[in-house]
Backbone as a chain_set.jsonl record, in Angstrom:
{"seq": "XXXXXXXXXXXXXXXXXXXXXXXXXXXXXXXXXXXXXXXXXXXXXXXXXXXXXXXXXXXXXXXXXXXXXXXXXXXXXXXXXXXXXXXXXXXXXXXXXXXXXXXXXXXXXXXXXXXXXXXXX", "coords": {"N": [[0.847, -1.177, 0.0], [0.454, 1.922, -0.954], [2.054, 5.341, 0.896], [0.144, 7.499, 0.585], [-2.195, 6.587, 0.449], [-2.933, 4.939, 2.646], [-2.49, 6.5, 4.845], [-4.944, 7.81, 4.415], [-7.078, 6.317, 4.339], [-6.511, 5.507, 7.155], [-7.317, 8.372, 8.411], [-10.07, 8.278, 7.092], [-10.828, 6.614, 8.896], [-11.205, 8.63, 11.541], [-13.604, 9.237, 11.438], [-15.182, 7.449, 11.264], [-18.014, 6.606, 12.887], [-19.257, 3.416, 13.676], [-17.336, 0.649, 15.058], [-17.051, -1.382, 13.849], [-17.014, -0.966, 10.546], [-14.856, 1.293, 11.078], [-13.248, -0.597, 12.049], [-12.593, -2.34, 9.964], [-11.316, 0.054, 7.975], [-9.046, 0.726, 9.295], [-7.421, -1.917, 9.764], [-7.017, -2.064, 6.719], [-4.845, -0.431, 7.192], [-3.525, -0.048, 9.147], [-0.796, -1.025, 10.591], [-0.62, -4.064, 12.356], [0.581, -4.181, 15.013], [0.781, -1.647, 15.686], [1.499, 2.015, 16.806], [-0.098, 4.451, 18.617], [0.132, 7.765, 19.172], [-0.742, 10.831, 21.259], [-1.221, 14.183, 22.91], [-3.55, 13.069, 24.755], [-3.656, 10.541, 25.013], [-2.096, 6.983, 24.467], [-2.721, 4.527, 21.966], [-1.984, 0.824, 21.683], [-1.574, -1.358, 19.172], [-4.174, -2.483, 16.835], [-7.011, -3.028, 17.591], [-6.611, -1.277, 20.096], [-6.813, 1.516, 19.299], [-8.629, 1.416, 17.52], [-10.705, 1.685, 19.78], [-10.345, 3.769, 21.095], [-10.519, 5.607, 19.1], [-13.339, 5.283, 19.318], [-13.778, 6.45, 21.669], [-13.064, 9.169, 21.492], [-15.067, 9.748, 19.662], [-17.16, 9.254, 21.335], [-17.068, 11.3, 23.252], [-17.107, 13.778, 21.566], [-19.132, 14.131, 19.836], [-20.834, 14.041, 16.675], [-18.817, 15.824, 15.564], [-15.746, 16.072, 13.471], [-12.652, 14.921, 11.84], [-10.639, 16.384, 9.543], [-8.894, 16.211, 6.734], [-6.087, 18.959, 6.773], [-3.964, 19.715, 4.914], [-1.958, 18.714, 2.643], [-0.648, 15.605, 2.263], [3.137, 14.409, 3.466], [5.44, 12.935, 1.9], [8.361, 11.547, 3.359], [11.484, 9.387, 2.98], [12.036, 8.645, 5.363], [9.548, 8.852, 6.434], [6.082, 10.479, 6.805], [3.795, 13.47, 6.933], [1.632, 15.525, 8.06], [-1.334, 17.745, 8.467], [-4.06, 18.426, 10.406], [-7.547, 19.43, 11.193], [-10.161, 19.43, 13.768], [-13.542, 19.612, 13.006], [-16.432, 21.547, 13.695], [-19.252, 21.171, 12.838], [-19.132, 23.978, 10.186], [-17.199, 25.213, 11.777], [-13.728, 25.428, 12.999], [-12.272, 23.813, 15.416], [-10.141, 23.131, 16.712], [-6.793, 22.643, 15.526], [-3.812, 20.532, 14.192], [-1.583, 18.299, 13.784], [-0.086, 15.478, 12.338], [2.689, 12.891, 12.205], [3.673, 10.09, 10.684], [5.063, 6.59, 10.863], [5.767, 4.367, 8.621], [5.636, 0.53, 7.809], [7.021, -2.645, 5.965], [5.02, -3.319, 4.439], [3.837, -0.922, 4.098], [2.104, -0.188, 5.9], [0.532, 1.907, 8.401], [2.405, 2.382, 11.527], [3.419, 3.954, 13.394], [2.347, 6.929, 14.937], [2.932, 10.319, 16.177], [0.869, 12.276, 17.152], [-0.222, 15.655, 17.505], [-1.052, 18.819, 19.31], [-2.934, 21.901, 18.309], [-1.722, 24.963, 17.68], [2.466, 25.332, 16.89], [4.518, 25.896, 19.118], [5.741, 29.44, 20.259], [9.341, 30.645, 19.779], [11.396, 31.126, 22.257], [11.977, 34.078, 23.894]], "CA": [[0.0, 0.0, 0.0], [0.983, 3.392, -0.636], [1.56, 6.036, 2.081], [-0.862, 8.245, 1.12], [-3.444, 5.613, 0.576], [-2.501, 3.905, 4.263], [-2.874, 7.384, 5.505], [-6.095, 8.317, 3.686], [-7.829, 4.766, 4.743], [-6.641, 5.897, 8.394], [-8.118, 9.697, 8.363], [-11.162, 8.397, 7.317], [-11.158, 5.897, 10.114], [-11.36, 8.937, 12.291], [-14.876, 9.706, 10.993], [-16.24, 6.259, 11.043], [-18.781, 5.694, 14.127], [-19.429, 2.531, 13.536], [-16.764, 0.038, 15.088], [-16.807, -2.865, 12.564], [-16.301, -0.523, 9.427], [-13.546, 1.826, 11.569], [-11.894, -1.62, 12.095], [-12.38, -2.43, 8.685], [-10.554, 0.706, 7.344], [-7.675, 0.021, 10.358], [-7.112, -3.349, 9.05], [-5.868, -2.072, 5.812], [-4.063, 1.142, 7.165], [-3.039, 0.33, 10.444], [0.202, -2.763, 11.153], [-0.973, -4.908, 13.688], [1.614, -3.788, 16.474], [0.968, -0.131, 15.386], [1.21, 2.452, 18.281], [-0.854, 5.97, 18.298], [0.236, 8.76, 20.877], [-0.95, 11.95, 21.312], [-1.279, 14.372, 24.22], [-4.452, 12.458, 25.108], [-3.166, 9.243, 25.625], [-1.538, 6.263, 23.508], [-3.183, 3.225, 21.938], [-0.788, 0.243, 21.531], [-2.724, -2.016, 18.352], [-5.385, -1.928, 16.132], [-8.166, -3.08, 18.755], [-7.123, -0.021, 21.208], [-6.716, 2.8, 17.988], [-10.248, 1.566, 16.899], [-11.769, 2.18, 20.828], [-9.635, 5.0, 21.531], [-11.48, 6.478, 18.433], [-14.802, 5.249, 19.435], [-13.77, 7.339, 23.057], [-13.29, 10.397, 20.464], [-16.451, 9.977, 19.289], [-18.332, 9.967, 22.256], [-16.544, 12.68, 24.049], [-17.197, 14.981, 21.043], [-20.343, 13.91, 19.122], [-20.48, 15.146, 15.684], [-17.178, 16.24, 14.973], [-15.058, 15.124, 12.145], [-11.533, 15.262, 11.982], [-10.56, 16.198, 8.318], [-7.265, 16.789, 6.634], [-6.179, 20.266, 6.203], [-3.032, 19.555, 3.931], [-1.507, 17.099, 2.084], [0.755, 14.588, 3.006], [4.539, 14.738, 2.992], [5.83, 11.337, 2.082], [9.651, 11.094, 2.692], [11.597, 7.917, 3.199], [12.026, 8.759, 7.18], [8.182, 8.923, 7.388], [4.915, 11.088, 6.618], [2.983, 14.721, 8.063], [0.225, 16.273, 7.289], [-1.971, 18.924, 9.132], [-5.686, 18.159, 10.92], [-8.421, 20.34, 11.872], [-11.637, 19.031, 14.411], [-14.41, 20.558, 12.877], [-17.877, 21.486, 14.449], [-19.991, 21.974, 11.468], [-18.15, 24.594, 9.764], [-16.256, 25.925, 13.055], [-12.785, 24.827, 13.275], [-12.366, 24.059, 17.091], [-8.64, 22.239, 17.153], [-5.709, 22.106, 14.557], [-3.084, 19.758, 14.528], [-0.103, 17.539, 12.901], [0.314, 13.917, 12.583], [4.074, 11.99, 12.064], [4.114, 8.862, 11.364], [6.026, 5.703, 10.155], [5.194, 2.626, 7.974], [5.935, -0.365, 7.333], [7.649, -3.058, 4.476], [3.692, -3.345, 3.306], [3.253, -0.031, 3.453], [0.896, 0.15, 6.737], [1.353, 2.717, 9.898], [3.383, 1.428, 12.62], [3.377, 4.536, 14.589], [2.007, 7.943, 14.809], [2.851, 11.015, 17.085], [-0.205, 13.516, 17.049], [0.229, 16.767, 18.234], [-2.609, 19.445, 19.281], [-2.216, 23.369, 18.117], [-0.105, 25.472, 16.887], [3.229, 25.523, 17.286], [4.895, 27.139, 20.22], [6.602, 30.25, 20.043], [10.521, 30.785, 20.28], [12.051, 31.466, 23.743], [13.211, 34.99, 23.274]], "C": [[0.892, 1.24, 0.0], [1.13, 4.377, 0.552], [0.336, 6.911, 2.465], [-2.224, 7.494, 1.196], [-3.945, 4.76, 1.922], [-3.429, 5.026, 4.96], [-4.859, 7.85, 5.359], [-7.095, 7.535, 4.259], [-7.761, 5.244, 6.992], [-7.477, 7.366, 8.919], [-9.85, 9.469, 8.27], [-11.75, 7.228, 8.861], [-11.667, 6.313, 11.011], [-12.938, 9.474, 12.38], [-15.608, 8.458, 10.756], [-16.99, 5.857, 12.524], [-18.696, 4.339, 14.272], [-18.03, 1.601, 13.331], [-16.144, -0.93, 14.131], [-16.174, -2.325, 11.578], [-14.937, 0.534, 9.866], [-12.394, 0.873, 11.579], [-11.518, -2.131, 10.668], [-10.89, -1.792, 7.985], [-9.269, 0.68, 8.429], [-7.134, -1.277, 9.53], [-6.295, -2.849, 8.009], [-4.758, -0.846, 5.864], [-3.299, 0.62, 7.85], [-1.829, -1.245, 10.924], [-0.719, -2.725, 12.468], [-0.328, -4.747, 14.899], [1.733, -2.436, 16.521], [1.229, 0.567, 16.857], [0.959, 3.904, 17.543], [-0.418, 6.862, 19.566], [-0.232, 9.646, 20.51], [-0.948, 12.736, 22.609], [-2.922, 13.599, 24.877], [-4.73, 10.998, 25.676], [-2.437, 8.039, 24.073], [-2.472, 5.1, 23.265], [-1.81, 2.143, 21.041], [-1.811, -1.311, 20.345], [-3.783, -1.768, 17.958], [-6.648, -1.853, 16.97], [-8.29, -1.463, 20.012], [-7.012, 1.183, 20.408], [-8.085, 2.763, 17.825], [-11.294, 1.875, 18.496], [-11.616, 3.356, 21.411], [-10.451, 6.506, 20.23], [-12.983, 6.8, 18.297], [-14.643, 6.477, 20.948], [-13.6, 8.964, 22.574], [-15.203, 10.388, 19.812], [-17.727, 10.199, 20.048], [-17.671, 11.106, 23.305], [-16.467, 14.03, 23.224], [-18.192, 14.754, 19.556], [-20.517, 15.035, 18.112], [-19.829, 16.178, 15.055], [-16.766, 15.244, 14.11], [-13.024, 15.712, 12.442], [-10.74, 15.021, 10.24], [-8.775, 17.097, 8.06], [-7.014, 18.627, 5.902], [-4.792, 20.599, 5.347], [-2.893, 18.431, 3.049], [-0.438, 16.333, 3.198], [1.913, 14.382, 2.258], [4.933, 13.596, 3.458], [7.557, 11.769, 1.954], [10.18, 9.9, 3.094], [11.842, 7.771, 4.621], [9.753, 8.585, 7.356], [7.203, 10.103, 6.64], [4.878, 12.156, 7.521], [2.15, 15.128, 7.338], [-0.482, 17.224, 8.838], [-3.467, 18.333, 8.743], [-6.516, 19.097, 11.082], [-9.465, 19.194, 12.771], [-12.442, 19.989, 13.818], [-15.845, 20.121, 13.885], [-18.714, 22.095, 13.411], [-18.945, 23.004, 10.832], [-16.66, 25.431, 10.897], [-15.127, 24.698, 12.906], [-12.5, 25.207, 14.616], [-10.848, 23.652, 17.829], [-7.94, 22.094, 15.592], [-4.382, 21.35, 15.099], [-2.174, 19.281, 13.745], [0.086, 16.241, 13.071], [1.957, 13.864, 11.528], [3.869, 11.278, 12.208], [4.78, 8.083, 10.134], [5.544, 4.465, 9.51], [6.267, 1.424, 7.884], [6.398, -1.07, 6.207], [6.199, -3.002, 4.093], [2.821, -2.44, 3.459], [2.189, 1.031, 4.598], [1.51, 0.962, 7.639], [1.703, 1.771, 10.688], [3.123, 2.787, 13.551], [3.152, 5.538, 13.928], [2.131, 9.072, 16.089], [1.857, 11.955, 16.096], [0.131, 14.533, 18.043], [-0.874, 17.478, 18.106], [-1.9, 21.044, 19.042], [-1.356, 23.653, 17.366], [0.972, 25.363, 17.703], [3.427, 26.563, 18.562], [5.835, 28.159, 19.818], [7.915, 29.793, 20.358], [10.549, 31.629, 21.105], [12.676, 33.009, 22.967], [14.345, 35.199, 24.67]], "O": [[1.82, 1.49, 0.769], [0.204, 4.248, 1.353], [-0.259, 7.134, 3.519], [-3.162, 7.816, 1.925], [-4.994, 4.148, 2.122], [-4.544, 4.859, 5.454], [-5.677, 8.103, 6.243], [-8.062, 8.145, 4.714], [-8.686, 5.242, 7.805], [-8.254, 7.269, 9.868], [-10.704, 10.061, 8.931], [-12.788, 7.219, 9.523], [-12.422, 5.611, 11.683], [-13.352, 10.075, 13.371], [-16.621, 8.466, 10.057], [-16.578, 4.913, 13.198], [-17.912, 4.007, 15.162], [-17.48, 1.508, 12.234], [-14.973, -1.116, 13.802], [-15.031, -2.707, 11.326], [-14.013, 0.599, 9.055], [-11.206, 1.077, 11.328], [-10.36, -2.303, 10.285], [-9.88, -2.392, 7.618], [-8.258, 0.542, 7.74], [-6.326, -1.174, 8.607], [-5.075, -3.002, 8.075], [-4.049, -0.425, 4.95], [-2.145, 0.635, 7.419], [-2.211, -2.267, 11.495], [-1.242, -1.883, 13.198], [-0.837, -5.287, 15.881], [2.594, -1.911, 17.226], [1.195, -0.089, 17.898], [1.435, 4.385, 16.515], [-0.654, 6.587, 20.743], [-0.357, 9.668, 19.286], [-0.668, 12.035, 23.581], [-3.09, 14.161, 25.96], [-5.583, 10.511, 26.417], [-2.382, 8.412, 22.901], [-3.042, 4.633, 24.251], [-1.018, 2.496, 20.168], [-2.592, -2.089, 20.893], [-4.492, -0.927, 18.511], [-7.286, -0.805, 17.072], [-9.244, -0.865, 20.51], [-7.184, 2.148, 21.153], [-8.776, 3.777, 17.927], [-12.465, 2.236, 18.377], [-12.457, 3.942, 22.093], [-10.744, 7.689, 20.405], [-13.641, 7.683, 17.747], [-15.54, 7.306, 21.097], [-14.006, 9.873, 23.297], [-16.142, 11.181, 19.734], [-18.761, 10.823, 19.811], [-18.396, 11.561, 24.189], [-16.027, 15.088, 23.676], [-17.903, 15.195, 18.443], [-20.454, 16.255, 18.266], [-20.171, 17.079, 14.289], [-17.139, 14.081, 13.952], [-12.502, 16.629, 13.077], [-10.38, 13.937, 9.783], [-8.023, 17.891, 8.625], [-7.548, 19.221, 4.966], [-4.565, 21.788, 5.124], [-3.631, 17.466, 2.848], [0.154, 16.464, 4.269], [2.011, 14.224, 1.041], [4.943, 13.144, 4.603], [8.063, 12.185, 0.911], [9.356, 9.17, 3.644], [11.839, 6.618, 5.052], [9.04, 8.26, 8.306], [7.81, 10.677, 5.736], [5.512, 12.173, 8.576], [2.006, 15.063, 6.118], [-0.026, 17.21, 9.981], [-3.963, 17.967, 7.678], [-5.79, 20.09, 11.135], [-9.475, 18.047, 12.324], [-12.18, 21.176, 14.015], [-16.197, 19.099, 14.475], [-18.832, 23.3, 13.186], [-17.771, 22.716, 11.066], [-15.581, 25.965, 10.637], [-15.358, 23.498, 12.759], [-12.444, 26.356, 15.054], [-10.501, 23.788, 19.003], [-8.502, 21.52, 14.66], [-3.954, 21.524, 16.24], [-1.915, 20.03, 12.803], [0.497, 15.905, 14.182], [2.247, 14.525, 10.531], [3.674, 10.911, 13.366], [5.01, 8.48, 8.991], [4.89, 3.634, 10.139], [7.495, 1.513, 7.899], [6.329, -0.381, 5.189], [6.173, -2.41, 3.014], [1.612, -2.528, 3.245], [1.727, 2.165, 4.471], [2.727, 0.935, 7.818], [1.413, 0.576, 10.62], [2.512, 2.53, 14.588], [3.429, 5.614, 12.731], [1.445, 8.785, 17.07], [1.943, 12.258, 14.906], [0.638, 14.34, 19.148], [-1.701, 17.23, 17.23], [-0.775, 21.384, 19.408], [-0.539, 23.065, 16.657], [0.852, 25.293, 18.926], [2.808, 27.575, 18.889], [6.741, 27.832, 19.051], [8.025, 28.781, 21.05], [9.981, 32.719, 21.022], [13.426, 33.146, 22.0], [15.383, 35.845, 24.531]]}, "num_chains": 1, "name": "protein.A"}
């Protein structure tokens, strides 16, 4: 699988209610030993990525989490830029890093919330 296609299959994962088809689109995104961090907590495999997104879903009902760039494939790894939307309100931006695998799938992802921090003057 491609990266951006891995990635793409995972993004929409984050917009799938429905367990079965979230695990679905996991399955072909997500390696089996993957690991997800963010400041929110980590899931370590596909089983705790797909409940960790169902715990997104009920802690912020009717939100989507859609991509607000592309994705930057180099041979270290992937990024791209998130928003949370609330109907048209953007309520959270963000940044995913992560790494694949020989067939292509994530293995790991640091998520990050916000903008950047300023420099120390």
């Amino acid at each position: 699988m491609e990266p951006n296609e891995a990635v793409a299959r995972y993004g929409a994962s984050w917009n799938e209610s429905d367990d079965a088809r979230r695990g679905a689109l996991l399955e072909q995104a997500w390696a089996d030993g993957g690991v997800y961090q963010d400041p929110t907590g980590k899931a370590e495999g596909r089983d705790e990525l797909v409940a960790h997104i169902g715990g997104f879903h009920a802690m912020f009902p009717g939100r989507t989490i859609d991509f607000a760039s592309g994705v930057d494939v180099t041979e270290v790894g992937a990024r791209w830029a998130w928003v949370m939307r609330n109907g048209d309100e953007v309520e959270l931006e963000g940044v995913d890093f992560a790494d694949f695998g020989p067939d292509g799938r994530i293995t790991r992802i640091a998520g990050f919330f916000g903008p950047l921090p300023p420099l120390d003057s």
